[in-house]
MIKEZA-30007 format. One record per atom (N, C-alpha, C): residue in three letters; x, y, z. Coordinates in steps of 0.05 Angstrom, whole numbers, plus 32768, in hexadecimal, padded with zeros to 4 digits. Example, Ala and Ser with C-alpha at 12.3 -4.5 7.8 and 13.67 -1.06 7.14 Angstrom:
<nupas>
ALA81087F8E809C
ALA80F67FA6809C
ALA81087FBE809C
SER81017FD3808E
SER81117FEB808F
SER81028001809D
</nupas>
This chain:
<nupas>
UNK7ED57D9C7F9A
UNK7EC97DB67F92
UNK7ECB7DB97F74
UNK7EB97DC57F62
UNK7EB97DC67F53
UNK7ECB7DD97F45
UNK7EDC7DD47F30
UNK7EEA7DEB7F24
UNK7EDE7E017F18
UNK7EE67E137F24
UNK7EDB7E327F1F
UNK7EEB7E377F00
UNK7ED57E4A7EF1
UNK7EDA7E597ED5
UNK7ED47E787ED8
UNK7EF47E877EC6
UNK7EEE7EA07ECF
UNK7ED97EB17EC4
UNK7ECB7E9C7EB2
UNK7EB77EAC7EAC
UNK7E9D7EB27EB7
UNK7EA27E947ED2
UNK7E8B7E977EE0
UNK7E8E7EAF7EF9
UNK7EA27EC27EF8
UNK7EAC7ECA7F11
UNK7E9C7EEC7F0A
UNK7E987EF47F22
UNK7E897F157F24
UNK7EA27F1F7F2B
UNK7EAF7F317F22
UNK7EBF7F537F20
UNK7EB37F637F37
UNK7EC57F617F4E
UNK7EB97F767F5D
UNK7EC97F957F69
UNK7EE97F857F5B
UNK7EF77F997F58
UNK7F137F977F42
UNK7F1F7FAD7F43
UNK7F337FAF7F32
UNK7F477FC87F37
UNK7F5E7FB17F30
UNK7F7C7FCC7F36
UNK7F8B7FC87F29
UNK7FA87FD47F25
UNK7FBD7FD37F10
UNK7FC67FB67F0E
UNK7FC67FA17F1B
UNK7FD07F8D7F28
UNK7FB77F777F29
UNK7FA07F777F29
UNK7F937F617F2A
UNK7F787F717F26
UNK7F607F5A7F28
UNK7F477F557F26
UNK7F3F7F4B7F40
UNK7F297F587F4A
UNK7F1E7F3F7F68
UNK7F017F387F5A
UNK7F037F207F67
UNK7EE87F167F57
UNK7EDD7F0E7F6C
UNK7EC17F057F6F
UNK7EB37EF87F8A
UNK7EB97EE17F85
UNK7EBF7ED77FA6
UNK7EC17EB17FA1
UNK7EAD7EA87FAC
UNK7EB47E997FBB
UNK7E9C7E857FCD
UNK7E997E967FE0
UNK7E837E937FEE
UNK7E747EA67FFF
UNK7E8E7EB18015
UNK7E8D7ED28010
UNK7E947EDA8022
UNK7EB67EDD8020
UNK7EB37ED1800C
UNK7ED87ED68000
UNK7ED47EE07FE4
UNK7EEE7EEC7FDE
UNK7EF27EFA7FC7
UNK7F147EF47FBC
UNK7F137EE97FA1
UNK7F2F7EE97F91
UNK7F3D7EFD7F88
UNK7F517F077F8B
UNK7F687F0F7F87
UNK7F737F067F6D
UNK7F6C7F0A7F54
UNK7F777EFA7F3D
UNK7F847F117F31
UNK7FA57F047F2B
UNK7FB77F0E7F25
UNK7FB57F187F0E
UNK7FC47F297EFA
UNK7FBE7F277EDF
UNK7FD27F1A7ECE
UNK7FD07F167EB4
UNK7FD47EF77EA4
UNK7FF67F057EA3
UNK800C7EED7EB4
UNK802E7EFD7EB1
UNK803B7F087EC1
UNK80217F127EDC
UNK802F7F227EED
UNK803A7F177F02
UNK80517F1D7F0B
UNK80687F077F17
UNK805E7EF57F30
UNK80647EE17F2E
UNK80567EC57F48
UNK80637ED17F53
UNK80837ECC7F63
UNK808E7EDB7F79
UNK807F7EF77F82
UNK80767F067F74
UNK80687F1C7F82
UNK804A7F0D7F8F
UNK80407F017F83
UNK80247EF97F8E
UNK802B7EE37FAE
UNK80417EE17FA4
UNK80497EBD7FBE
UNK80597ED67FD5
UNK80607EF07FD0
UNK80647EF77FDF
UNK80517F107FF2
UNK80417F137FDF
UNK80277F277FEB
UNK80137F0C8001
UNK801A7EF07FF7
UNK80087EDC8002
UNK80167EE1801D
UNK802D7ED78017
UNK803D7EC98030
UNK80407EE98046
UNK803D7F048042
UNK80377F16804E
UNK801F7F1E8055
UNK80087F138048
UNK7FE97F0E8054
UNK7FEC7EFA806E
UNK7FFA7EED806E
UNK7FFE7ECE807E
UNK80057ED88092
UNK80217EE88095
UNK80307EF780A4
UNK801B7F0E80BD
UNK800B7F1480B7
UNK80027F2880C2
UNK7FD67F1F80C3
UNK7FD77F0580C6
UNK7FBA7EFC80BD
UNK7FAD7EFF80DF
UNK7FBF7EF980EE
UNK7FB27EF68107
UNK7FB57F1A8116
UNK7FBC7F2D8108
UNK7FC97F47811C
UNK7FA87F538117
UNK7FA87F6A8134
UNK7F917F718135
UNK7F937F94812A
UNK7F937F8D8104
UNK7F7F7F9F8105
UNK7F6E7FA880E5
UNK7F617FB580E3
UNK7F477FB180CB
UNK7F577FA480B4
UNK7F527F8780A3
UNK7F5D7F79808E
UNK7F537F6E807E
UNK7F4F7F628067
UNK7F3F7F438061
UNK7F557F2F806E
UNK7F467F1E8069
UNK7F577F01807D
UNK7F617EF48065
UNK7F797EEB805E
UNK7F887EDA804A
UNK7F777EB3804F
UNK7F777EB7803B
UNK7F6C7E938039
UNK7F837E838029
UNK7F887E848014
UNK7F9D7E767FFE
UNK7F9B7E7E7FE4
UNK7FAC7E6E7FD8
UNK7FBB7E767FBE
UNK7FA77E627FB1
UNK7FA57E6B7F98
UNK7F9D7E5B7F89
UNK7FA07E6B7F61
UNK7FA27E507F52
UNK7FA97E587F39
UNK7F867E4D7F29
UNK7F897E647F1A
UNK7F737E6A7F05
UNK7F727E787EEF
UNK7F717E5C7ED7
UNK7F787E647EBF
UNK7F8A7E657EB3
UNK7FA17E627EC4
UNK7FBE7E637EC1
UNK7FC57E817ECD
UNK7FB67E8C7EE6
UNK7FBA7EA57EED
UNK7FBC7EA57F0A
UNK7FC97EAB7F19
UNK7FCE7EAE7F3E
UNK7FBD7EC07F49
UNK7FB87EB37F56
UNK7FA57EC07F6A
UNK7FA17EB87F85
UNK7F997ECE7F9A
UNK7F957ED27FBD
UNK7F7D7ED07FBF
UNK7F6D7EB47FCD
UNK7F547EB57FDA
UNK7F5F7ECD7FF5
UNK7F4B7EE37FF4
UNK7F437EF0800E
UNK7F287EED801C
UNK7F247EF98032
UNK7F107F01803B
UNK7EF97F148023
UNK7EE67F0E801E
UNK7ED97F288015
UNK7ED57F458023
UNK7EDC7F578015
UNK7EDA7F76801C
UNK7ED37F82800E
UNK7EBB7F86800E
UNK7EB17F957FF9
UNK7EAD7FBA8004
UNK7EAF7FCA7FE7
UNK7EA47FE57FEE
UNK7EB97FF77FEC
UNK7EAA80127FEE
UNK7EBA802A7FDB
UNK7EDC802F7FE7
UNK7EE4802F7FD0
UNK7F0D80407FE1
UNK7F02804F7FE9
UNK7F12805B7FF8
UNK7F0F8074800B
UNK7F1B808C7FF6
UNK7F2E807F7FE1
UNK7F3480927FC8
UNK7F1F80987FBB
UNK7F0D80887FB1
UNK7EF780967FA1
UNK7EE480A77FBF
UNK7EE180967FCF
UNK7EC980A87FE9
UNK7ED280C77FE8
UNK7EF080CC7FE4
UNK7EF880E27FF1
UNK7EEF80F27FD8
UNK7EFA80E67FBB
UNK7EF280FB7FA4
UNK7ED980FF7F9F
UNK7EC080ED7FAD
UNK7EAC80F27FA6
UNK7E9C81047FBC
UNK7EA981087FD6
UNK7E9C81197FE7
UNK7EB081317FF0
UNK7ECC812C7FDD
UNK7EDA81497FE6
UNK7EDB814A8008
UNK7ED781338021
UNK7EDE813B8036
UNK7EF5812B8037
UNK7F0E8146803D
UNK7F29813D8044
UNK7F2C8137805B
UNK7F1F8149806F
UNK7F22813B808D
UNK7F1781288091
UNK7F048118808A
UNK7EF781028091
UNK7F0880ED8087
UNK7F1580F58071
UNK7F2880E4805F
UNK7F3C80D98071
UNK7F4C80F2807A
UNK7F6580F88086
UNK7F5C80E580A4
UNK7F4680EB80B5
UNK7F4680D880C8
UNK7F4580C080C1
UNK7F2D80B680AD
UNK7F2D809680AD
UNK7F4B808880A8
UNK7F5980948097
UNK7F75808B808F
UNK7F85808B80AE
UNK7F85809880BC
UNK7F9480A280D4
UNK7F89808580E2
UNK7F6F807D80E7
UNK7F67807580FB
UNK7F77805780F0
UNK7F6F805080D8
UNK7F7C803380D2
UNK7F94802980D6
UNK7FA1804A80CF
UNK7FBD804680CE
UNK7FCB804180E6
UNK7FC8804D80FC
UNK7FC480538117
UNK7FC48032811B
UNK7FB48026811D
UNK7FAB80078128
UNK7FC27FFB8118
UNK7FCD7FFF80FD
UNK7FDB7FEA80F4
UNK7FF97FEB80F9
UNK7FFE80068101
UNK8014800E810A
UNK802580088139
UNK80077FFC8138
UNK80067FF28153
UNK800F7FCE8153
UNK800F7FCE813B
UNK80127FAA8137
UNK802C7FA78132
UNK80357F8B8141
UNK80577F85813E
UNK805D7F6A812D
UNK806D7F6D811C
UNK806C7F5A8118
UNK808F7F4A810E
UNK80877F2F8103
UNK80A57F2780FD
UNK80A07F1580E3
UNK80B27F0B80D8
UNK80B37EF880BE
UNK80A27F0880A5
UNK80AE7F2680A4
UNK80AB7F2D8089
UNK80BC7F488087
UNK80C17F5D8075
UNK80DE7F61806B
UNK80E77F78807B
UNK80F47F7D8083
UNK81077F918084
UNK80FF7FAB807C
UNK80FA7FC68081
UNK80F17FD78070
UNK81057FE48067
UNK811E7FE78074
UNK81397FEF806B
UNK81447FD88055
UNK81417FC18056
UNK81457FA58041
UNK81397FBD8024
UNK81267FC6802B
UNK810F7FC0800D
UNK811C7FE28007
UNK811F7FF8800F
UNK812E80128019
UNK814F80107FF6
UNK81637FFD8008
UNK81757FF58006
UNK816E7FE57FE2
UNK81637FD37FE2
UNK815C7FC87FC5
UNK81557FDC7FAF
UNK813B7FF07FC2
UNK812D80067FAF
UNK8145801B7FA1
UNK8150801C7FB7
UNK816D80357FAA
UNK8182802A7F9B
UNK8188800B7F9D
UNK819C80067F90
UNK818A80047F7A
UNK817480087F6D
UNK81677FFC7F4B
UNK816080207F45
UNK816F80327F52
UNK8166804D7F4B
UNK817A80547F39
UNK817B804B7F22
UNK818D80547F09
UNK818B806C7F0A
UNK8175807E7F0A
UNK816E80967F02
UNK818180AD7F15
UNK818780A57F2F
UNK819280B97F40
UNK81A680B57F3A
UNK81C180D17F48
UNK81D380C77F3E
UNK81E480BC7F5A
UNK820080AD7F52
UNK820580997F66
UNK820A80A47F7F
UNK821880BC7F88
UNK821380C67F94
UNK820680D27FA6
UNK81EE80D27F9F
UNK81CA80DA7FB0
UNK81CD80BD7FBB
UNK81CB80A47FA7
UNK81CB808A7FAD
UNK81D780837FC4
UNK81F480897FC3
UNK820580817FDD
UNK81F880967FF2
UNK81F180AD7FEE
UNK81EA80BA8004
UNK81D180AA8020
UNK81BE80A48006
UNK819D80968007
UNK81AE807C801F
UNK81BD80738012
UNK81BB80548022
UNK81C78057803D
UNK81DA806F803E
UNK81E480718058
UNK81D380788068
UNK81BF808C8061
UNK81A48096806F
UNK81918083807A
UNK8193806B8069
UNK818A80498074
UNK818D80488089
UNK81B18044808B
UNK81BE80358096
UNK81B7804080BF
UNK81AA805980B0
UNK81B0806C80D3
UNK8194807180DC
UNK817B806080C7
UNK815C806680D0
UNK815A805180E8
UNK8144805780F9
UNK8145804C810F
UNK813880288105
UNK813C80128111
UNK813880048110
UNK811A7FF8811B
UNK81057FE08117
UNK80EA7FE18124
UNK80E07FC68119
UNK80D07FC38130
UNK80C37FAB8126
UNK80A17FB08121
UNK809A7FD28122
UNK80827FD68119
UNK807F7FC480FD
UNK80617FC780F9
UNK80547FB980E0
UNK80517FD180D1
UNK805C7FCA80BB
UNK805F7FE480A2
UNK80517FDE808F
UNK80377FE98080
UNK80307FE28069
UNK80417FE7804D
UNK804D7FFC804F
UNK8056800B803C
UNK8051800F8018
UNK80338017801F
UNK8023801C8006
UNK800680238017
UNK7FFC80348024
UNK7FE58038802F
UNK7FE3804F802E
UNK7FC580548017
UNK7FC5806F800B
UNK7FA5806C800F
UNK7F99807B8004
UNK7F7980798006
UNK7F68806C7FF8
UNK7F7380607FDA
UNK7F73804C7FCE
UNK7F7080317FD7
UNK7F86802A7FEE
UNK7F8680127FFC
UNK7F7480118011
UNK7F67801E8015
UNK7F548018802F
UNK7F3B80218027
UNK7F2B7FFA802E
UNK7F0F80028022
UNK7F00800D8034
UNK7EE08012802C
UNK7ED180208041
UNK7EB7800A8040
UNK7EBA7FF88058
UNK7EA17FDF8057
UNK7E937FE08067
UNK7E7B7FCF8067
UNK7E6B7FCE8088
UNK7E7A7FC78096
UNK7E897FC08097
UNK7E9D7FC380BC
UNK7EB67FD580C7
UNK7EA47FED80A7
UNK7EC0800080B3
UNK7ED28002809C
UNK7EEF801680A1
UNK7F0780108089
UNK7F1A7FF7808C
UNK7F1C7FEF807D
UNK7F327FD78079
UNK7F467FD98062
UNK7F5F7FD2806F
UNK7F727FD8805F
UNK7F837FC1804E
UNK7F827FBF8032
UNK7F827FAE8022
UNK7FA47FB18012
UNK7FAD7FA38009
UNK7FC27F9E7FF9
UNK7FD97F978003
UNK7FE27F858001
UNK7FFC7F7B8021
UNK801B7F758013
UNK80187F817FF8
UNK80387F7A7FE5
UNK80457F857FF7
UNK80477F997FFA
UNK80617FB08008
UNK805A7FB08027
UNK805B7FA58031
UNK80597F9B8052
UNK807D7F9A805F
UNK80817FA2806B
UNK80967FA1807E
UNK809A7FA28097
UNK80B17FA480A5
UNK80B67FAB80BF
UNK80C77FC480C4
UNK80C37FCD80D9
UNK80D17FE880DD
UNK80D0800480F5
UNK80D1800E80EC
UNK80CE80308101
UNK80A9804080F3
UNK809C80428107
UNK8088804580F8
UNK8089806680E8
UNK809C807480EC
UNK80A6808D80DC
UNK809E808680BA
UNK80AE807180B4
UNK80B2805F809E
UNK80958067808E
UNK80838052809C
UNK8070804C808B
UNK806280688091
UNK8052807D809B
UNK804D80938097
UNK8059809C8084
UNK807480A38086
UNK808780B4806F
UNK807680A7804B
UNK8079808F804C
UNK806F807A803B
UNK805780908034
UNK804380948046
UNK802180908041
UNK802580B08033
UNK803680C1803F
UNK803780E38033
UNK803D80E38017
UNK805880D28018
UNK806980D37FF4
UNK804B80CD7FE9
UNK803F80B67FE7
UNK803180A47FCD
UNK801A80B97FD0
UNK800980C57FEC
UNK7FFF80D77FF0
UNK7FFE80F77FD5
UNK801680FA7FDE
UNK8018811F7FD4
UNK803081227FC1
UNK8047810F7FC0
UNK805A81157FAA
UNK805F81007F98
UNK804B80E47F94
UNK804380DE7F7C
UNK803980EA7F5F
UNK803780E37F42
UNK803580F27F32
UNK801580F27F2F
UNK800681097F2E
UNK7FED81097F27
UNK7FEA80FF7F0C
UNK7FD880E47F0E
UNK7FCA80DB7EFA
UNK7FC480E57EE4
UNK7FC880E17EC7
UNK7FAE80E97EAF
UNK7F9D80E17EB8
UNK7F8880FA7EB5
UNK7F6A80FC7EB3
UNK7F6081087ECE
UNK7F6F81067EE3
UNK7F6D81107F00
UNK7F5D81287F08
UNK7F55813C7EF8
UNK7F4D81557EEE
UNK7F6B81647EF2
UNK7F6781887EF7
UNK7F7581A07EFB
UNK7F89818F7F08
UNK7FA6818B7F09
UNK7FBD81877F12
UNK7FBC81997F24
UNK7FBE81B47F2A
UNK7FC081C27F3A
UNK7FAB81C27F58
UNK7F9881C17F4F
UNK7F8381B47F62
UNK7F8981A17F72
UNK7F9081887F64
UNK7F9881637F6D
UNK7FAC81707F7E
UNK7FC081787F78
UNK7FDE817E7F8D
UNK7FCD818E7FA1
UNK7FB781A67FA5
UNK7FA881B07FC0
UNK7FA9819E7FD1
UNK7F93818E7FBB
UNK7F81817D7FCC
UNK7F9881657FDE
UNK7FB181587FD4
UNK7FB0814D7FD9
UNK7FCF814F7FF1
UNK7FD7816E7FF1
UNK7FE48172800B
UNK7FCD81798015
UNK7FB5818C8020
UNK7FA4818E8033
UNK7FA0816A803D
UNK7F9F815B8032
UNK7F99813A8038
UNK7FB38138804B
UNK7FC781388046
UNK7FD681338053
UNK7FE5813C8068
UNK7FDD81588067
UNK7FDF81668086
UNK7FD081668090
UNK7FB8815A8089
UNK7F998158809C
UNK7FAC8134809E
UNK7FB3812680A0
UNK7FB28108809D
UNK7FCF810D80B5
UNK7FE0811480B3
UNK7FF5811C80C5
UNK7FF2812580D7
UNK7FDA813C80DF
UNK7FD8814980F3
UNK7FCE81308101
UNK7FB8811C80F7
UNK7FAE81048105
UNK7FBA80F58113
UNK7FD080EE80FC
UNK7FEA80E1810B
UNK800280EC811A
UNK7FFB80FB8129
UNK800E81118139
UNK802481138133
UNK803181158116
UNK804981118107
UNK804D812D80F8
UNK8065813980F9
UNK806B814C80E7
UNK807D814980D7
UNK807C815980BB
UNK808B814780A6
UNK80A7815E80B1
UNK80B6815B80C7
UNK80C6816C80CC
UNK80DC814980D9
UNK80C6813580E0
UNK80CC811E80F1
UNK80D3810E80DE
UNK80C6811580C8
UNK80C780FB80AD
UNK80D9810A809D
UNK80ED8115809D
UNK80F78121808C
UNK810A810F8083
UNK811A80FA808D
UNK812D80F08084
UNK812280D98074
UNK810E80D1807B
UNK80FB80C5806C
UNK80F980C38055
UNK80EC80E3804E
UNK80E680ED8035
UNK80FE80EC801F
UNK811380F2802C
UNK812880EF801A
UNK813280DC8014
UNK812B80BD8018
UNK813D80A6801A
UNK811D809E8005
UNK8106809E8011
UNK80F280917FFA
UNK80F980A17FD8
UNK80F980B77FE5
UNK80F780C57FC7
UNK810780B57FB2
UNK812780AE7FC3
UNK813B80AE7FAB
UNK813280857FA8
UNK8125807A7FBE
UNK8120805F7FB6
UNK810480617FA5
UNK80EF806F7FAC
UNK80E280767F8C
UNK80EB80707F6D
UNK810880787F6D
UNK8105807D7F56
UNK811180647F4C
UNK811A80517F62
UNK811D80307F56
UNK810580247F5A
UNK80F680277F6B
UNK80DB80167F73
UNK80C9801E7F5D
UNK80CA80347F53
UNK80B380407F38
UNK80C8804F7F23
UNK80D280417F17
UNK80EA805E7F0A
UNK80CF806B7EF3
UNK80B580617EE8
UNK80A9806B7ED6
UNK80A380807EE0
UNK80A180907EFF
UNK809780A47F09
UNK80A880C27F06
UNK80C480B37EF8
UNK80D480CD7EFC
UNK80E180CB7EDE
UNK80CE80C37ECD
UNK80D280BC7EAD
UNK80CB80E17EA0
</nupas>
């Protein structure tokens, strides 16, 4: 096969983290950006791998490959709008709030084994939380120690962002933060990055964005027959691992 040049490659998407470019028919590259850590890329692979055969909306992982001196994930091609921009551009939260529910729903029905722990990744996130103090810390990990245990399939990063909107429907993209667990977990997950993330520069009215984006998530909860009364211990154990998993969020 002929060696590919990135100059010959079409841009069909882009995130904090990479470039996707079109490949050979019907697949699309995942190209890393120039530095950003191999172990993260060999481990988003080896968790595409993990979960390639489970039934439910995905691209299909193909392989690794280096270009340019840059890492990159052959996938499936998936093309078409986030459901993040769909929603800001038609303002429907319920429609939002179901499609998210429905995906989530199917992926939270999948079991799986040979990838991490969601209490493992819990436990890491809080011990790199310089910012809390040790105390909350020791509190956080005991709260670990007593969450229920699971072998549900956890994405843990599935926001509206991650799920595109294609001809075959939503499909849900990005597989770094994949785990195992109690499916409490990964919901709790979808609310935090949801509604108590920091609103963006440029986002418009701050005041507005925080409306908009609890109505999203009590329309997205009610879907998932979950009350944040169930996720409560949840909330308190991500928050304080937040602030090691992202400490720039609480800068």
């Amino acid at each position: 096969m002929e060696e590919k040049k990135l100059q010959e490659l079409r841009s069909i998407g882009e995130g904090n983290t990479a470039v996707v470019y079109a490949w050979e028919e019907r697949k699309a590259l995942k190209l890393f950006r120039e530095g950003y850590d191999e172990d993260a890329v060999a481990r988003e692979y080896d968790n595409a791998l993990a979960i390639r055969d489970l039934d439910f909306p995905k691209p299909i992982v193909y392989e690794r490959v280096v270009l340019e001196e840059r890492n990159g994930i052959v996938y499936e091609r998936t093309e078409g709008e986030s459901l993040l921009d769909w929603v800001m551009r038609t303002g429907d939260l319920a429609g939002c709030a179901e499609q998210m529910a429905t995906v989530h729903r199917a992926l939270l029905e999948q079991r799986v084994s040979g990838v991490a722990d969601c209490k493992d990744f819990l436990r890491w996130a809080i011990g790199r939380a310089e910012s809390v103090d040790e105390a909350d810390r020791e509190a956080a990990l005991a709260r670990v120690d007593r969450l229920a245990d699971g072998d549900t399939l956890c994405h843990g990063d599935l926001h509206p962002a991650n799920i595109l909107l294609t001809e075959r429907g939503p499909v849900i993209i990005d597989f770094m933060n994949i785990c195992h667990g109690d499916r409490r977990y990964d919901i709790a997950r979808s609310v935090y990055l949801m509604q108590y993330t920091p609103v963006p520069e440029g986002a418009g009215d701050r005041e507005s964005v925080l409306r908009m984006r609890e109505q999203l998530t009590d329309l997205y909860l009610e879907r998932m027959g979950v009350t944040r009364d169930e996720l409560a211990d949840y909330f308190a154990i991500i928050r304080i691992a937040r602030a090691g998993e992202n400490p720039e969020e609480f800068q």
